[in-house]
N, C-alpha and C positions, 0 to 999 in steps of 0.2 A: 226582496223577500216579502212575502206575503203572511195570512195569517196562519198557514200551514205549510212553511216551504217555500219552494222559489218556482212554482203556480200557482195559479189561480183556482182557488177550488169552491165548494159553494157555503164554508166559510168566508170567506170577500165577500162573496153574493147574497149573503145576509148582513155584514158586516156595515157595505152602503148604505142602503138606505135606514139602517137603525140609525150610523151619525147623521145621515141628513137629518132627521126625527130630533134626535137630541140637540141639534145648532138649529132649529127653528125653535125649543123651549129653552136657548142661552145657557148650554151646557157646557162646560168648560172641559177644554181637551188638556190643556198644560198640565194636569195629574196624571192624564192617561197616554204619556209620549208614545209609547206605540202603538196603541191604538191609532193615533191620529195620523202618525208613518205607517202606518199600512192602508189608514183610507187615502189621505196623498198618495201615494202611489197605484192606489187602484183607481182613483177619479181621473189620473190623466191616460188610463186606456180607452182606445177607442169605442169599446163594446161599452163600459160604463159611462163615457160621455154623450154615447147616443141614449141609453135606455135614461138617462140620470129625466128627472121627471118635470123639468125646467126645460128640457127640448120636447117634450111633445106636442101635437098638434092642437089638441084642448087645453094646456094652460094658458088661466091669464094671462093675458101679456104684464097685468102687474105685479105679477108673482113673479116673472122670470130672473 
């Protein structure tokens, strides 16, 4: 399940990278359990693990 159903829609696709945003300023997901089970489950598809911005070809390597 996703955060409209059981696809992916471009609620997900806003949904990533806002928590990546909020867990780089130490936001706590434990209040927000589904939130956090719907970005878990959209971080380990393949289309999100390619665009996630930790694979691309200009970041730091010490940022990865």
């Amino acid at each position: 399940m996703y955060s409209v159903g059981d696809d992916v829609t471009m609620a997900d696709v806003a949904l990533a990278p806002t928590v990546e945003a909020a867990l780089r300023w130490g936001i706590d997901f434990t209040v927000l359990p589904k939130v956090w089970g719907i970005y878990t489950r959209i971080k380990e598809l393949p289309a999100f693990e390619q665009g996630d911005w930790r694979h691309q070809e200009d970041c730091p390597p010490e940022l990865r």
